[in-house]
Wavefront OBJ file of the C-alpha trace (Angstrom):
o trace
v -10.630 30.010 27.822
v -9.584 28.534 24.869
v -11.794 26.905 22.178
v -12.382 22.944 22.359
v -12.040 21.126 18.935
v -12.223 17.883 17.071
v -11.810 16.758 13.825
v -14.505 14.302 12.057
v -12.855 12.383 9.609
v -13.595 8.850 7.093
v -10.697 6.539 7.594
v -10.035 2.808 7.003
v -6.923 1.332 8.201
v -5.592 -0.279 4.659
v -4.035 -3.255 6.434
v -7.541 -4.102 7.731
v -8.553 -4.143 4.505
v -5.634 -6.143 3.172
v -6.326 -9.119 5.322
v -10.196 -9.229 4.389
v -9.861 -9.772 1.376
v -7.007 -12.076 1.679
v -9.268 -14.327 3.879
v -12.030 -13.739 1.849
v -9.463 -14.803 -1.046
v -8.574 -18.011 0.917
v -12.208 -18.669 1.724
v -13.410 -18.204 -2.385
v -10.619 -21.248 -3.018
v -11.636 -23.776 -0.586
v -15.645 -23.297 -0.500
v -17.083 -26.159 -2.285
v -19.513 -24.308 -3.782
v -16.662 -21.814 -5.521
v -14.790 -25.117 -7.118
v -14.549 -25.000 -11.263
v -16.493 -22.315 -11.454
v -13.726 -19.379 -11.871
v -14.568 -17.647 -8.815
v -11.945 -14.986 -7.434
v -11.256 -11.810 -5.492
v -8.385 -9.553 -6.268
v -7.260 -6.256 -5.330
v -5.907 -4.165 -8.659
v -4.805 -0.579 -7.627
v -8.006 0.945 -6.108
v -10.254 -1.672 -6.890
v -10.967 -4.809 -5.949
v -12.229 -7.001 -8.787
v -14.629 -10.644 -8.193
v -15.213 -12.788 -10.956
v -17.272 -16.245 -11.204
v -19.329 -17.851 -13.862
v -23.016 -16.686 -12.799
v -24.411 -13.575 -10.883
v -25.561 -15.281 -7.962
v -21.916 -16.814 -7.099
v -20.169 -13.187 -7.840
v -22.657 -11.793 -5.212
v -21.632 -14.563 -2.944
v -18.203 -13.456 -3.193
v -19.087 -10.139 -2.323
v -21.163 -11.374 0.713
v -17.752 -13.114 2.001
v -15.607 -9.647 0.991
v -18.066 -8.205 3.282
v -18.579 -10.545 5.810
v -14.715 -10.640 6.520
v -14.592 -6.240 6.740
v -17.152 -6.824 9.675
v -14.786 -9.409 11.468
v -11.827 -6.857 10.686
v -13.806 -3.988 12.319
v -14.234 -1.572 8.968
v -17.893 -0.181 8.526
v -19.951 -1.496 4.974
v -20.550 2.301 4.458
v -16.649 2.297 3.450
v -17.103 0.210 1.128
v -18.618 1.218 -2.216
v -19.756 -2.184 -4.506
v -21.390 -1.802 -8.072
v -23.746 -3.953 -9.339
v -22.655 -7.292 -11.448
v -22.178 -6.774 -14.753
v -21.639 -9.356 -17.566
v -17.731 -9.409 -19.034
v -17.121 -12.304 -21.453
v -18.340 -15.260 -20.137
v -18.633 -14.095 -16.752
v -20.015 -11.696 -14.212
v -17.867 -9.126 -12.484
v -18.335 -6.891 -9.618
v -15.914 -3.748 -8.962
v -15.863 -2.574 -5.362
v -13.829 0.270 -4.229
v -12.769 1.427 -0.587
v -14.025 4.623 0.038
v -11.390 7.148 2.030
v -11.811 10.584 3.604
v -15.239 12.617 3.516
v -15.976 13.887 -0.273
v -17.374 17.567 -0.518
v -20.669 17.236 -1.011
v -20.801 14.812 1.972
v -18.989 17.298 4.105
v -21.426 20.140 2.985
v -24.170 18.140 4.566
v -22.706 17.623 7.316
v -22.134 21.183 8.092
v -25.508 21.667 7.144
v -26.856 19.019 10.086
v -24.379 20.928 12.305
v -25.555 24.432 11.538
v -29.211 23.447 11.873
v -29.448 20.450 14.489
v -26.256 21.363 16.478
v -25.807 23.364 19.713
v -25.775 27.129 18.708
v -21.796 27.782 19.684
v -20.827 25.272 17.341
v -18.065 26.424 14.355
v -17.187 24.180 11.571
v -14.976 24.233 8.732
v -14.269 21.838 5.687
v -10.542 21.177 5.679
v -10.002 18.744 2.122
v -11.130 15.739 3.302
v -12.275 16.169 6.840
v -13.928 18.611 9.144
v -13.142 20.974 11.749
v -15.709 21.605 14.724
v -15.114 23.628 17.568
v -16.800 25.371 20.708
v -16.176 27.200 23.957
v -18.289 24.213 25.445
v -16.497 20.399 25.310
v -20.410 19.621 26.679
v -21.991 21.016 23.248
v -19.527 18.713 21.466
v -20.074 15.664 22.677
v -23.982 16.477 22.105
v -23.090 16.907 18.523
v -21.155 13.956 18.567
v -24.165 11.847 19.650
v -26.019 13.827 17.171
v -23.730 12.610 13.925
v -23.912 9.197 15.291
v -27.399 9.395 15.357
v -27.737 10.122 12.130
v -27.779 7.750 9.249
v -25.179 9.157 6.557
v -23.456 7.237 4.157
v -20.108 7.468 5.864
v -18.730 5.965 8.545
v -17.177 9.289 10.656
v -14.605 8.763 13.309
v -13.641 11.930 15.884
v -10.091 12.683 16.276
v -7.794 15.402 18.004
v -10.284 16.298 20.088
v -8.300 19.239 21.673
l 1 2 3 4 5 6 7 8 9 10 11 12 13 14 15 16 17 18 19 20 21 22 23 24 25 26 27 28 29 30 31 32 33 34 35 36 37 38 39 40 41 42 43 44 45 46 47 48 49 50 51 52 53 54 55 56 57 58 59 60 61 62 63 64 65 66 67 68 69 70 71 72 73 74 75 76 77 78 79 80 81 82 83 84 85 86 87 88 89 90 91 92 93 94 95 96 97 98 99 100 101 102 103 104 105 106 107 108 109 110 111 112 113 114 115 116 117 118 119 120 121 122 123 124 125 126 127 128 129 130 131 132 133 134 135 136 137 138 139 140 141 142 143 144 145 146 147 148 149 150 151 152 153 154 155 156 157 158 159 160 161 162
């Protein structure tokens, strides 16, 4: 019998992502509380940039950014948000949209998988996702309740489970 498989991978649909912040973007210009004070949210390559005149009203901006991923369905661990920082005459935060699982990441992982895991359990790192596999489809679900059990600081999704 052939071995069962699945990948676990960190994906976030970009058009999700899009529309967030182009409601939150809509939201920042009509809110009351956002008028004359040069609040905004814009995407610039990989980043997405908030300005306003105090720190309190940038974090508010970043509570709507975030607030609109939930609607949208893409997990706050994808997200990764610096603190405010002073530019000028006003405070800036610089978020960016975390994609695929980074090494050290994966490496732990494997690690939870090699010591928590069901005993027939393989895994490789492939780039920026992993391989598991087993005789038993049983032992992989267990070690997909397992990973989702855990508390890591991505959001994993299983695919091509084979």
């Amino acid at each position: 019998m052939a071995d069962s498989s699945f990948d676990i991978v960190s994906k976030v649909d970009p058009q999700e992502v899009a529309n967030a912040l182009n409601q939150a973007h809509k939201e920042v210009e009509q809110r009351y509380d956002f008028k004359g004070v040069g609040a905004s949210i814009e995407q610039s390559g990989e980043k997405i940039l908030m300005k306003a005149n105090s720190e309190e009203r940038v974090k508010a901006i970043l509570d709507v950014f975030q607030s609109k991923l939930v609607k949208r369905g893409v997990s706050l661990k994808s997200l990764e948000d610096g603190k405010p920082f002073p530019s000028g005459k006003e405070f800036r935060i610089e978020a960016k949209i975390k994609d695929g699982i980074n090494q050290e990441q994966a490496k732990k992982i494997s690690k939870i998988i090699r010591e928590e895991g069901p005993k027939s359990i393989k895994s490789q790192i492939q780039g920026d996702e992993l391989r598991v596999s087993s005789k038993s489809r049983d032992d992989l679900q267990e070690l997909q309740a397992l990973l989702k059990s855990k508390d890591l600081e991505v959001d994993l999704q299983f695919v091509n489970y084979r």
